[in-house]
Backbone as numpy.savetxt, mean C-alpha at the origin, in Angstrom:
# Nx Ny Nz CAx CAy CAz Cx Cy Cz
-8.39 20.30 -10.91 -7.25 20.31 -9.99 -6.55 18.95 -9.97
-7.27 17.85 -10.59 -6.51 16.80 -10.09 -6.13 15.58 -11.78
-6.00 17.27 -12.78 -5.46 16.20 -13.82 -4.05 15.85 -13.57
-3.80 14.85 -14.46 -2.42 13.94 -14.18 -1.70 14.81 -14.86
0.17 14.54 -14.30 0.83 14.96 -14.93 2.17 14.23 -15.25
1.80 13.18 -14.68 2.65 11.60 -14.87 1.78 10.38 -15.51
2.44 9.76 -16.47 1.55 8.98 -16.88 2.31 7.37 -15.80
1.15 6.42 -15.42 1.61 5.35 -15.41 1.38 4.26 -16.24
2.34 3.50 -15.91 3.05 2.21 -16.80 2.80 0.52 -16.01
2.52 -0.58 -16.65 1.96 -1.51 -16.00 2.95 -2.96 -16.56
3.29 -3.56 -15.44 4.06 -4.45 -15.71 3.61 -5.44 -16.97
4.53 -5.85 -17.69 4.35 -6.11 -19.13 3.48 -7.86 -18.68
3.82 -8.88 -17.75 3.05 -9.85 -17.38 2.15 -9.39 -16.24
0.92 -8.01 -16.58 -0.23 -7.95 -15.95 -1.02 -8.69 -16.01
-1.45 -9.19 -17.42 -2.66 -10.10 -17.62 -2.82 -10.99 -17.07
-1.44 -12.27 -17.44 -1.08 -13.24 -16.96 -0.99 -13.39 -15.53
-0.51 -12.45 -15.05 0.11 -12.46 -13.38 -0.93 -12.00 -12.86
-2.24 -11.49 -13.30 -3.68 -11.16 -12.32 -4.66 -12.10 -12.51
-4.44 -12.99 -13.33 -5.51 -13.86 -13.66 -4.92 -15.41 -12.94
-3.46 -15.23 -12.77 -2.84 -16.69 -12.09 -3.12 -16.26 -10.45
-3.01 -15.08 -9.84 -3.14 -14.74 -8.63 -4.36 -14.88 -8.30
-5.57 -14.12 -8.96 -6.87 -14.08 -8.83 -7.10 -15.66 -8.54
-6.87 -16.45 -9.59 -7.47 -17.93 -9.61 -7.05 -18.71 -8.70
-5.29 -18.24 -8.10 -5.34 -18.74 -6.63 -5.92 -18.55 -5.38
-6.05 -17.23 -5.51 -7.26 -17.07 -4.37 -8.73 -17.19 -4.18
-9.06 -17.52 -6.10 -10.82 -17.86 -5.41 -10.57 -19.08 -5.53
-9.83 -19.76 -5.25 -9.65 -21.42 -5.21 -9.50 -21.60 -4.11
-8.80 -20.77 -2.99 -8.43 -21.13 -1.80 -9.23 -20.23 -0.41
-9.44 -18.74 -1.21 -9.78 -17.97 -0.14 -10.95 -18.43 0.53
-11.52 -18.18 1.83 -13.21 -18.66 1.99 -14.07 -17.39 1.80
-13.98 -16.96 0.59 -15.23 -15.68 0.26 -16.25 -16.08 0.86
-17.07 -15.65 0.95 -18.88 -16.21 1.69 -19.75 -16.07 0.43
-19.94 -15.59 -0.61 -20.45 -15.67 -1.85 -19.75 -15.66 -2.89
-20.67 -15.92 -4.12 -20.26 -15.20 -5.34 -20.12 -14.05 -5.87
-20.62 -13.37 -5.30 -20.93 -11.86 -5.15 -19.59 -11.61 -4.76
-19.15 -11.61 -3.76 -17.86 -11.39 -2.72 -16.43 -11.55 -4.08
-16.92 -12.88 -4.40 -15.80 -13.18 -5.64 -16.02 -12.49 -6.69
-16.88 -12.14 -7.08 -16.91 -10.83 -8.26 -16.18 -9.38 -7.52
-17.00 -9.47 -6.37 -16.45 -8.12 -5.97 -14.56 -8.12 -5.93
-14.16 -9.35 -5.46 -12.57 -8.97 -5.50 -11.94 -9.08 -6.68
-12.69 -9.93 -7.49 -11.96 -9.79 -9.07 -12.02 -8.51 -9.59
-12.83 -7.61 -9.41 -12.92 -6.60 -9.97 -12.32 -5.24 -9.28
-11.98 -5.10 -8.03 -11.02 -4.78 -7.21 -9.41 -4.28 -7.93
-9.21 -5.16 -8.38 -8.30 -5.35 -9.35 -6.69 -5.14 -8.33
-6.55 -6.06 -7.29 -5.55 -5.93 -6.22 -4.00 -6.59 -7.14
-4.02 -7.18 -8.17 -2.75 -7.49 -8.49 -2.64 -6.57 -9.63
-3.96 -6.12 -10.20 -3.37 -5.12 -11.20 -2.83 -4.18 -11.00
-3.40 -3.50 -9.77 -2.36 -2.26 -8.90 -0.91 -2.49 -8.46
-0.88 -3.63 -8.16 0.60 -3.81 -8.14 1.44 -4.12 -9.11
0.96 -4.49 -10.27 1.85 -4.37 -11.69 2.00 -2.41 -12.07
0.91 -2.06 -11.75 0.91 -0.53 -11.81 2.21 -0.03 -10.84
2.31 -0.68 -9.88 3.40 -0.11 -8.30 4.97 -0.58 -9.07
4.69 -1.82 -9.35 6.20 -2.07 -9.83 5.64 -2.76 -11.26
5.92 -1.98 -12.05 6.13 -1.99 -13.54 7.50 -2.39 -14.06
8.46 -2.01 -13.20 10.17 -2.78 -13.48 10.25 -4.07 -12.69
9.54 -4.66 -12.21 9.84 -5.86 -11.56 10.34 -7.17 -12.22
11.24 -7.76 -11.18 11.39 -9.18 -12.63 10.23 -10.24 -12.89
10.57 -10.50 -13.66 9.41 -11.47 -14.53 8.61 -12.30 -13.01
9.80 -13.03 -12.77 9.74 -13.95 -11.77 9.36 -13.81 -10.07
9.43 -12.49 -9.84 8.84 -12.17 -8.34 7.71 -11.23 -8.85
6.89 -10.92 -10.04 5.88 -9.71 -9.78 4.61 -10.75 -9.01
4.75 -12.13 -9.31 4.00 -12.90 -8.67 3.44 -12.75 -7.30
4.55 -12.62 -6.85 4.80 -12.69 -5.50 4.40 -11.60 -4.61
4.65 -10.35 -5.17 4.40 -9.01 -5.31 2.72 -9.24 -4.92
2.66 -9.46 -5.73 1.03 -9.43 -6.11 0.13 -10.04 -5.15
0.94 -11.35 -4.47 0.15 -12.37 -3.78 0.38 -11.54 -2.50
1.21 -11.18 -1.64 1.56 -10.08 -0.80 0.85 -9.09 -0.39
0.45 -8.26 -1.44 -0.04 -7.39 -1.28 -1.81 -7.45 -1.41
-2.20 -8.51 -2.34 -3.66 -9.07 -2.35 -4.16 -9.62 -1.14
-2.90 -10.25 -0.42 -4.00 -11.29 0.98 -3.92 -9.74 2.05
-3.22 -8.67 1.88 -3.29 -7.66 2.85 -4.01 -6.90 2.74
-4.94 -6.59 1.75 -5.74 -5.96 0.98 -7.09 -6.78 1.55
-7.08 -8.27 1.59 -8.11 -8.41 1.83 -8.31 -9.06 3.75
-6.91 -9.19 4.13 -7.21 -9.31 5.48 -7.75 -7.77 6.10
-7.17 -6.43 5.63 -7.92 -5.12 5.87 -9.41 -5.41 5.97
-10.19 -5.52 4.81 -11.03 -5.90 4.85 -12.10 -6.47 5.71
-11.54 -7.58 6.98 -11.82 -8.32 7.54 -11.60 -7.73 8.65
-10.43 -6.85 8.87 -10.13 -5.91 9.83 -11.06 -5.04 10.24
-11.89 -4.20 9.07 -12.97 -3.77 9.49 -14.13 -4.12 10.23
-14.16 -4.84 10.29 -15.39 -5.62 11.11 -15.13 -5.67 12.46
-13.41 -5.75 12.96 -13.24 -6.05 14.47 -13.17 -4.95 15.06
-12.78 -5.44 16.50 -12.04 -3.97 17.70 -10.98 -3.95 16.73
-10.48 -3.03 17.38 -8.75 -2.97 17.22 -8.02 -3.41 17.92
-8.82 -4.74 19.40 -8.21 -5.52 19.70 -8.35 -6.41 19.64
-9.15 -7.42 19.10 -9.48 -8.13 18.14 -8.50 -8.36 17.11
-8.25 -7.53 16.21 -7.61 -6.64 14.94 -6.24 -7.47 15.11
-5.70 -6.77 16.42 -5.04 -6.61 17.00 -4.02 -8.39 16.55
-5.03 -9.21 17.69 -4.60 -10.42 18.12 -4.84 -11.01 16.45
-5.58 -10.63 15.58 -5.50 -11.08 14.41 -4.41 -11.24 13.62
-4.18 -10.24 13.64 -2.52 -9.83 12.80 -1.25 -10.50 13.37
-1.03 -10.46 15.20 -0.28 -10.68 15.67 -0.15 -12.12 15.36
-1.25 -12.56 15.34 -1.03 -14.34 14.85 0.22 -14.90 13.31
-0.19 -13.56 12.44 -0.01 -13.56 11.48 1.58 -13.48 11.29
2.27 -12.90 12.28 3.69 -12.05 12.07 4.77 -13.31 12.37
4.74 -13.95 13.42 5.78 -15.06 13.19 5.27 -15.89 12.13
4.21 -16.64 11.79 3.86 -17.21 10.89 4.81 -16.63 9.90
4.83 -15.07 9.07 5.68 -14.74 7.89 7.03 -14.65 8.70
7.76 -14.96 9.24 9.18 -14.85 9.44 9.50 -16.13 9.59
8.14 -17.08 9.79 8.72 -18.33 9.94 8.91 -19.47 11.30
9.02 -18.63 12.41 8.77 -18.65 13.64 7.71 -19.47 14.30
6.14 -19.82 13.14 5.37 -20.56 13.58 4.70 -20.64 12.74
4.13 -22.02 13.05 3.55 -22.94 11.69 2.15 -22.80 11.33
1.86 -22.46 10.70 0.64 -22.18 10.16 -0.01 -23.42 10.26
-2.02 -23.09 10.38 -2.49 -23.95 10.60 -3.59 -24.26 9.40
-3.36 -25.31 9.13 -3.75 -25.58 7.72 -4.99 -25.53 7.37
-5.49 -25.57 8.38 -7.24 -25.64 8.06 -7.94 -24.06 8.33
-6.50 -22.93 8.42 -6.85 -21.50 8.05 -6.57 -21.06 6.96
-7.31 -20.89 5.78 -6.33 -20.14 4.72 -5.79 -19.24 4.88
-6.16 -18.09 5.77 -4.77 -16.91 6.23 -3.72 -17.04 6.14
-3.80 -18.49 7.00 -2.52 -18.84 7.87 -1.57 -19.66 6.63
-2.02 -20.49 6.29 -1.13 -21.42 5.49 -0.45 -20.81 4.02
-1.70 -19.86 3.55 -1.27 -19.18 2.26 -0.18 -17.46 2.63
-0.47 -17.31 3.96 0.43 -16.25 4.15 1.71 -16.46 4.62
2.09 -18.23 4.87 3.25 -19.18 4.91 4.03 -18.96 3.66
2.81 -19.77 2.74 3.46 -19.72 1.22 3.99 -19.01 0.65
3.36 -17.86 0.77 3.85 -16.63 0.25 5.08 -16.33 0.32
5.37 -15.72 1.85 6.68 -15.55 2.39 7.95 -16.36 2.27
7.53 -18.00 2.11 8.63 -18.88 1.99 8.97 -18.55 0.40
8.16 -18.46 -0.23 8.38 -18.63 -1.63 9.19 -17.09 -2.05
8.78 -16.06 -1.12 9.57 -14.80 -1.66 11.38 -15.49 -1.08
11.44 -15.98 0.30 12.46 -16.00 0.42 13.54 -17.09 -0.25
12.59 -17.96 -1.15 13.04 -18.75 -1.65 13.79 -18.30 -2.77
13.10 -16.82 -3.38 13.67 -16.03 -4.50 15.08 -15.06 -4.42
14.84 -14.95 -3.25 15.84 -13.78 -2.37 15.24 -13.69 -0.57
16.51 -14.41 -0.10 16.45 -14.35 1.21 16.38 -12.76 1.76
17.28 -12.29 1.21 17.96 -11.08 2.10 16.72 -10.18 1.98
16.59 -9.72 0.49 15.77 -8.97 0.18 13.86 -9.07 0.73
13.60 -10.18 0.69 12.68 -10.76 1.41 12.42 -10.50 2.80
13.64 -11.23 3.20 13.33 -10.81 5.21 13.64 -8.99 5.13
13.98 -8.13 4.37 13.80 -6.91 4.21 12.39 -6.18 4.46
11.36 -7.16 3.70 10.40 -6.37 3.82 9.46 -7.25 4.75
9.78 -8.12 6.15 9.09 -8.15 6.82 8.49 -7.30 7.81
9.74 -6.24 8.28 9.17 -5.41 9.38 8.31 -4.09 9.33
9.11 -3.87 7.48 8.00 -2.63 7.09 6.59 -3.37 7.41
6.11 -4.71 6.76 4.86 -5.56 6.72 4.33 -5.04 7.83
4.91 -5.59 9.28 4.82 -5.70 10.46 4.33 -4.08 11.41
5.16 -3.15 10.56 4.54 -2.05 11.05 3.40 -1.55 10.24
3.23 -1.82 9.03 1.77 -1.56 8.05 1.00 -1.96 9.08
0.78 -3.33 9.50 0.07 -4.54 9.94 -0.53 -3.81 11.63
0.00 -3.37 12.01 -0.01 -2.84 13.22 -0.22 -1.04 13.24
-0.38 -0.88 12.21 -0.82 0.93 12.27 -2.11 0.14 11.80
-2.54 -0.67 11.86 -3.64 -1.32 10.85 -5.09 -1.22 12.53
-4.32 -1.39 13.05 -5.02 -1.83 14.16 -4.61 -0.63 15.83
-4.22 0.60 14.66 -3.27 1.42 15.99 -4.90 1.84 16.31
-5.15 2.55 18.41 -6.00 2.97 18.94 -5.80 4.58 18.75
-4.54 5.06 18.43 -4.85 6.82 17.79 -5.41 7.34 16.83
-5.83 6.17 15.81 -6.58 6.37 14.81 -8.23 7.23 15.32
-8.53 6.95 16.41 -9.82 7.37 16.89 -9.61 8.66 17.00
-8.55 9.41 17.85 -8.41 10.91 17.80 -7.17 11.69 17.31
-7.35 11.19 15.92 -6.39 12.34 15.14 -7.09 13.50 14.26
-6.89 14.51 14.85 -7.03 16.14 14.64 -6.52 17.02 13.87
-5.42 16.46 13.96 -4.06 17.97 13.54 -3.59 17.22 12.06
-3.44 17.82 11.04 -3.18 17.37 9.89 -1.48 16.65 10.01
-0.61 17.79 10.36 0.84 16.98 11.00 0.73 15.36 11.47
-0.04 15.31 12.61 -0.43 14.24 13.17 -0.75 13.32 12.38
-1.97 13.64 11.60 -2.34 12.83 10.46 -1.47 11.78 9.51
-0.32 13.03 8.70 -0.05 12.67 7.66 1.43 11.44 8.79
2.19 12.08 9.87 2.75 10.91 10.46 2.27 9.65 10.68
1.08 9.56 11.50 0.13 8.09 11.42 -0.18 7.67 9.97
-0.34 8.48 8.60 -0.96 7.45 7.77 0.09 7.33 6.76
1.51 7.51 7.36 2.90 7.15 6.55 2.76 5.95 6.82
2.52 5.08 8.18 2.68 4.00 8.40 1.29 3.15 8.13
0.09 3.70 7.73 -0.80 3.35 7.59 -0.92 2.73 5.94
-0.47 3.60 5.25 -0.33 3.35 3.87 0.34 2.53 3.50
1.56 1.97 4.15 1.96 0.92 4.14 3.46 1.29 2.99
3.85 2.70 3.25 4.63 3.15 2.02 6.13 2.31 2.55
6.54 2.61 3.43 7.57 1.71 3.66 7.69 0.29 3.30
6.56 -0.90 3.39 6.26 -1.85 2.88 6.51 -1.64 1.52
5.86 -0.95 0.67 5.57 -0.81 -1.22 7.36 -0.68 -1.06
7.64 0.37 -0.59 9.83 0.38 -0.72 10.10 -0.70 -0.89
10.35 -2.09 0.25 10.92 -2.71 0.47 10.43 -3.80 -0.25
9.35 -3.93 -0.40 8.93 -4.78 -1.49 8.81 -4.99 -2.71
9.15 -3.24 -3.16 9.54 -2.68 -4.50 10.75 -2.95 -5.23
11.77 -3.24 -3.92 13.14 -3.03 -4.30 13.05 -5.17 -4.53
12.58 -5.76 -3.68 12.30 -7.18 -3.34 12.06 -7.49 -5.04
11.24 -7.06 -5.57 10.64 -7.54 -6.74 11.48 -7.33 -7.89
12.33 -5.78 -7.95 12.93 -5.22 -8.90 14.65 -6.00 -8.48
14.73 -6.86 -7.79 16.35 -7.25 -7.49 17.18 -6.15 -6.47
16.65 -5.40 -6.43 17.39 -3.96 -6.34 17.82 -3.30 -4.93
19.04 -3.88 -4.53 19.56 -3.72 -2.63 19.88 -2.55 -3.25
19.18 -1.45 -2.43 19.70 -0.28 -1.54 19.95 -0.63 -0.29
21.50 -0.27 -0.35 21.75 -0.75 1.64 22.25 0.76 1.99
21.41 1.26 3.07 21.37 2.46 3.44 22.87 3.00 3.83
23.40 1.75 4.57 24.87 1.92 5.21 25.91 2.68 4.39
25.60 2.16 2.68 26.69 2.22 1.96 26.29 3.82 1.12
25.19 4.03 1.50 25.06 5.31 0.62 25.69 7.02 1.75
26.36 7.96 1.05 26.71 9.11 1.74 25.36 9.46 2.75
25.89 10.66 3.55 24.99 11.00 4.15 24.14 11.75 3.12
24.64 12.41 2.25 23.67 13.53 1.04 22.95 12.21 1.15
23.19 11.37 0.42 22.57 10.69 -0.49 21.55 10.12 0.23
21.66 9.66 1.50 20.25 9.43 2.26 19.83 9.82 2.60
20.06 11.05 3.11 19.26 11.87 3.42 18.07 12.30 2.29
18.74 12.63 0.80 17.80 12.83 -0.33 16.64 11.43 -0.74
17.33 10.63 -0.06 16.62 9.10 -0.37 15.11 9.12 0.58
15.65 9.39 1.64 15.16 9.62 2.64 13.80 10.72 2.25
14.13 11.93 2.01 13.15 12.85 1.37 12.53 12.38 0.22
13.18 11.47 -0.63 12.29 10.93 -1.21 10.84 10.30 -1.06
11.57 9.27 -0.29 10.52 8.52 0.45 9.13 9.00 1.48
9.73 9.89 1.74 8.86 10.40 2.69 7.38 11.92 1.51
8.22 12.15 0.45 7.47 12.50 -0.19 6.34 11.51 -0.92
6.93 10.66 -1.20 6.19 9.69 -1.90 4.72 8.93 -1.05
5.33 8.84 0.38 4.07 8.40 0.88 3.35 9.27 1.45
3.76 10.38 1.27 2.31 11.75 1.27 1.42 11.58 -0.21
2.10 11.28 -1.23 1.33 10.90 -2.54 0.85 9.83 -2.15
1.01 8.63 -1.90 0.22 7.58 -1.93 -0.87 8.20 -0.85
-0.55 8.46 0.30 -1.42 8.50 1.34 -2.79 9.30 0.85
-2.50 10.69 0.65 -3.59 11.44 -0.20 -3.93 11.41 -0.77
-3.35 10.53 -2.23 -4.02 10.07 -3.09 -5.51 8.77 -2.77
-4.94 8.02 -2.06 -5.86 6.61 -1.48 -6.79 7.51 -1.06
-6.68 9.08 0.18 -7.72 9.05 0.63 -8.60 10.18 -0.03
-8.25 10.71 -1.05 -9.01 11.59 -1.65 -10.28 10.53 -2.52
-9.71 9.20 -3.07 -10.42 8.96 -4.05 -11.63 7.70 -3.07
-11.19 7.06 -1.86 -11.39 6.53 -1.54 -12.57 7.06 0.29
-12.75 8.24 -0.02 -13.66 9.34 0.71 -14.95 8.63 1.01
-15.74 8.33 -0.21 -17.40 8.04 -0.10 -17.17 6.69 0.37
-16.19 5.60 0.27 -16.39 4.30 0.65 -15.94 4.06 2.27
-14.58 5.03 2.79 -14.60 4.90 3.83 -15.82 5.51 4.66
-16.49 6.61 4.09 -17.34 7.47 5.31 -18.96 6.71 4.99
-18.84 5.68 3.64 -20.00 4.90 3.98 -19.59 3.16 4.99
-18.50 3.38 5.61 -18.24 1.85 5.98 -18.50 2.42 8.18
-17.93 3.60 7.74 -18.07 3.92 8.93 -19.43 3.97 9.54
-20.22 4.33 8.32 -21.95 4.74 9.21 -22.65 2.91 9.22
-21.52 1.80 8.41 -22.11 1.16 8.53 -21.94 0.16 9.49
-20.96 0.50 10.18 -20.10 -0.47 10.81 -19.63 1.05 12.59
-20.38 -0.16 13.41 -19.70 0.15 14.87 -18.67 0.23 14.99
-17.72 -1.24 14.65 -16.55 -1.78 15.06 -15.63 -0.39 15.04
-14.76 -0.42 15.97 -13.42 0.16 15.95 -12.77 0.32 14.44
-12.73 -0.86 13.77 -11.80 -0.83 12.20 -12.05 -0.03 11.29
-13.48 0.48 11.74 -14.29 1.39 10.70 -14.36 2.85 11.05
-13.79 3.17 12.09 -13.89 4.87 12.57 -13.08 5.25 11.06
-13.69 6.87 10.67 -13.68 7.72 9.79 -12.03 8.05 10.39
-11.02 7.65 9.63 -9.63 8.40 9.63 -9.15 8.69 8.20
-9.71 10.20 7.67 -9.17 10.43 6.39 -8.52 11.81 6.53
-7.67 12.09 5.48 -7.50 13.14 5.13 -7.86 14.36 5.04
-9.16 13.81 4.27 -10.36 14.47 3.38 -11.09 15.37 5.24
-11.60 14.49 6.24 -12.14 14.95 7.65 -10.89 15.40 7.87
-10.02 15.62 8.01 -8.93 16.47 8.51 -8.61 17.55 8.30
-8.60 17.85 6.72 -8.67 19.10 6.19 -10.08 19.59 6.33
-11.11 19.08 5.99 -12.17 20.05 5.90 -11.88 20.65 7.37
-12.20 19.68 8.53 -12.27 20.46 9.57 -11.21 21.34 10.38
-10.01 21.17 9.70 -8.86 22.23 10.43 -9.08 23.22 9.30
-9.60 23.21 8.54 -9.89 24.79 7.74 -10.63 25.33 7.31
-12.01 24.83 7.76 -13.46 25.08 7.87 -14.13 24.97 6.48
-13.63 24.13 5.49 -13.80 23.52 4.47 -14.87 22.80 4.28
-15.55 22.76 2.80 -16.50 21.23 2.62 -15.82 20.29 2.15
-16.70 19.54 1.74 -15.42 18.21 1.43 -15.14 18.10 -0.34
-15.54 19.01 -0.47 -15.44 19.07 -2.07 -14.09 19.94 -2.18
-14.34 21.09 -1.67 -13.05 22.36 -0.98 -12.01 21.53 -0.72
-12.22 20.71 0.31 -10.87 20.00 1.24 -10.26 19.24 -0.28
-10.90 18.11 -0.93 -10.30 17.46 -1.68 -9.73 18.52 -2.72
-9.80 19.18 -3.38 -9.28 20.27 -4.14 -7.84 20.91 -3.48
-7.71 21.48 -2.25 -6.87 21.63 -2.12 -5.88 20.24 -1.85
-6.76 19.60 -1.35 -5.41 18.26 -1.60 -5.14 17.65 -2.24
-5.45 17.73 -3.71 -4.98 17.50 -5.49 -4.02 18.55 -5.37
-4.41 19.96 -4.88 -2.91 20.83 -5.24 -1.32 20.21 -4.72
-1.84 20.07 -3.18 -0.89 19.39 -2.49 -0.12 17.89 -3.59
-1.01 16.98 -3.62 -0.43 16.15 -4.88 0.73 16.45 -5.54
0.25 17.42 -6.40 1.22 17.98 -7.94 2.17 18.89 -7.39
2.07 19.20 -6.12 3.42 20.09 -5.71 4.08 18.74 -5.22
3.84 17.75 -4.86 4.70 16.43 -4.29 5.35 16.13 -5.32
4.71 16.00 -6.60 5.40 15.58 -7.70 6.71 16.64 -8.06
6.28 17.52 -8.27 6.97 18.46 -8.35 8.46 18.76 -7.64
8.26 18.48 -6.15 9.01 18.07 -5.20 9.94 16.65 -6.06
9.57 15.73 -6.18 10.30 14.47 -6.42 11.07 14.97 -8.19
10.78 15.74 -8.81 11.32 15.87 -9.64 12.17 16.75 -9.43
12.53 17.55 -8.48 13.46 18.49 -7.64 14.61 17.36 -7.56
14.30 16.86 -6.48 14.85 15.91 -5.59 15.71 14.77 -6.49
15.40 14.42 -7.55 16.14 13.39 -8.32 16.82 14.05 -9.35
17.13 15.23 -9.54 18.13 16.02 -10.27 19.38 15.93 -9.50
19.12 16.12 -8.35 20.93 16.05 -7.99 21.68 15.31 -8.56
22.75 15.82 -8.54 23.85 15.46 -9.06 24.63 13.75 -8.72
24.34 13.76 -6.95 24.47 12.74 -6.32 23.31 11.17 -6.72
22.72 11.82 -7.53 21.01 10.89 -7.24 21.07 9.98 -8.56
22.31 10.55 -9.61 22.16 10.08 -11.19 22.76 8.23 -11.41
22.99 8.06 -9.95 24.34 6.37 -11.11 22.68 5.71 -11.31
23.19 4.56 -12.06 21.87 3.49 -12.34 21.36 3.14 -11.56
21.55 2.43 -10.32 20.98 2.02 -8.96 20.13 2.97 -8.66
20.41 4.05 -8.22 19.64 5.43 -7.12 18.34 5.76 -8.69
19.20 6.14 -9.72 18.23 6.51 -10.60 17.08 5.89 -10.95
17.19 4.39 -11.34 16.29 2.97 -10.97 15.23 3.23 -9.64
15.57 3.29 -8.86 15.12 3.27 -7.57 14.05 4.33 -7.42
14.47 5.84 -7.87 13.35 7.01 -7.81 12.72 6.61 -9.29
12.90 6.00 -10.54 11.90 6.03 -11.18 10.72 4.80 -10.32
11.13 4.07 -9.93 10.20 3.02 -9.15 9.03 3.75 -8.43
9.54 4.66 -7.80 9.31 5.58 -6.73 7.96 6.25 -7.56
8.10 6.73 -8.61 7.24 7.47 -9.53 6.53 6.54 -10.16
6.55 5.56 -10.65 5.58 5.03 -10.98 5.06 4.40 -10.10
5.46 4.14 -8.48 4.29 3.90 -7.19 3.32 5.14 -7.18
3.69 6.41 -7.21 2.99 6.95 -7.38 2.10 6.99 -8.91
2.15 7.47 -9.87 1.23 7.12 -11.09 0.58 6.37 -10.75
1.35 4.97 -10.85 0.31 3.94 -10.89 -1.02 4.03 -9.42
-0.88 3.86 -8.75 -1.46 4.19 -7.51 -2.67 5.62 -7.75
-2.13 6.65 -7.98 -3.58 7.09 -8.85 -4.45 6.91 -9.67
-3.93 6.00 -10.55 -4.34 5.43 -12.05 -5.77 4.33 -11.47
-4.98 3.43 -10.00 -5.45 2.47 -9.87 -7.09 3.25 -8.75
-6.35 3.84 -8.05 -7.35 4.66 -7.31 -8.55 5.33 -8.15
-8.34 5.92 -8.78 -9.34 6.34 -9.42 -10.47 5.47 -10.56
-9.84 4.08 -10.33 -10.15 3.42 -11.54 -11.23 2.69 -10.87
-10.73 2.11 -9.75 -11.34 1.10 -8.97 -12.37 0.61 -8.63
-13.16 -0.32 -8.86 -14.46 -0.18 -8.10 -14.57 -0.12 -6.53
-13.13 -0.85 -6.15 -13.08 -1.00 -4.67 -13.53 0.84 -3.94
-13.23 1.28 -4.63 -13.59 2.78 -4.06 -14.53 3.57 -4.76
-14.98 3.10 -6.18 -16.10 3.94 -7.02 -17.35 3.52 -6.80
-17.74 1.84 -6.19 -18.90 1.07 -5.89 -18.82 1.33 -4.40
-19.75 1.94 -3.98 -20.17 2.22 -2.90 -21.54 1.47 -2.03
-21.70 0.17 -1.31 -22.40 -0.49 -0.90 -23.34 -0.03 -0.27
């Protein structure tokens, strides 16, 4: 049920651009072992994002990469707290990236999640402060208290639009690739189809992350009290709204998958959807998705189970 039917494509400076990112962060991050540092090298957090944006320019996939690696591993760290805890964690974090307040140097969070941000806006202001608030709402579904009682699959897939962080991958997609979509200037068709785009796409990411990523969340949960670690998947959603096992549940939600795809290849035929810009924009769109399965399934972050 869950062979591919898109291939993905990986930004042409992967090698280079995961091995300069990697080496900045075990230089700076405070891992607690060596172990810890094997474990994130092999993670492979900037290779997934050469997988996400494969059209990016030379010069921001860097950036891309560094972005999305320190969020990847502040999650991480997230697990361990409340969600109010979590909470005050992140919140520290949010003027720091807009700039608003100065990082404190003797945190690496703090000072390297400065860098980051100055240096994207150093590349592109506009496009940059674009993708702070998607950040900001990732950052904060990160630490939402409804995560404890969501039931209803509807429910679900609304909370883990913002959970997945798909609005972020957009705005940061477009950040990397040069590429202003300004909503204002497009017809109503046309955003509206943009719009359906998008919203298809982060049902693929979302189900995809949690189909493959099943045995690591439901072993973090039995291992971990904290709030960060309650079981919020997919995978428990479906089995139990349709009296499913979890082998059942994931099966039907590979079908779901390939009808999404299916969907997005609908959706970018219009007629309205063809100039270079819009067309650019939904292939991006498709190889967030590819790649993002490619990387999911590959991963140890989700195949090594502690």
């Amino acid at each position: 049920m869950s062979s591919k039917s898109w291939a993905a494509a990986a930004h042409p400076l992967v090698e280079e651009t995961s091995k300069q990112v990697d080496d900045w962060f075990l230089e700076h991050w405070p891992f607690p072992s060596c172990k810890a540092k094997n474990k994130f090298v092999a993670a492979g957090f900037s290779r997934v994002t050469c997988l996400y944006f494969p059209l990016a320019l030379d010069e921001r996939i860097g950036f891309a990469c560094k972005l999305l690696t320190i969020l990847f591993l502040v999650d991480d760290i997230l697990e361990d707290m409340s969600f109010d805890d979590g909470k005050a964690y992140n919140e520290r974090l949010m003027p720091i990236a807009r700039g608003d307040s100065k990082p404190d140097p003797t945190i690496p969070v703090e000072w390297m999640f400065e860098e980051i941000w100055s240096g994207m806006r150093a590349q592109d202001s506009t496009l940059a402060n674009n993708v702070l608030e998607p950040c900001f709402v990732f950052m904060r579904a990160q630490t939402d208290k409804s995560r404890r009682n969501i039931n209803e699959f509807g429910e679900y897939m609304n909370y883990r639009e913002k959970d997945v962080g798909s609005a972020l991958l957009y705005s940061l997609m477009r950040f990397s690739m040069g590429l202003n979509i300004e909503s204002d200037k497009l017809t109503p068709e046309e955003l509206e189809t943009v719009t359906q785009v998008e919203q298809n796409c982060a049902k693929h990411l979302a189900i995809v992350n949690d189909i493959c990523s099943w045995e690591k969340e439901l072993a973090q949960s039995k291992k971990s009290a904290q709030e960060g670690s309650v079981l919020c998947s997919a995978v428990k959603v479906m089995a139990d709204n349709a009296g499913l096992s979890v082998d059942a549940a994931k099966r039907v939600l590979w079908s779901m998958v390939r009808e999404w795809e299916a969907e997005h290849e609908i959706l970018c035929q219009k007629p309205y959807m063809q100039d270079d810009r819009k067309s650019l924009y939904l292939q991006g769109l498709k190889f967030q998705m590819s790649g993002n399965e490619s990387w999911s399934k590959t991963t140890p972050r989700y195949l090594v189970v502690d």
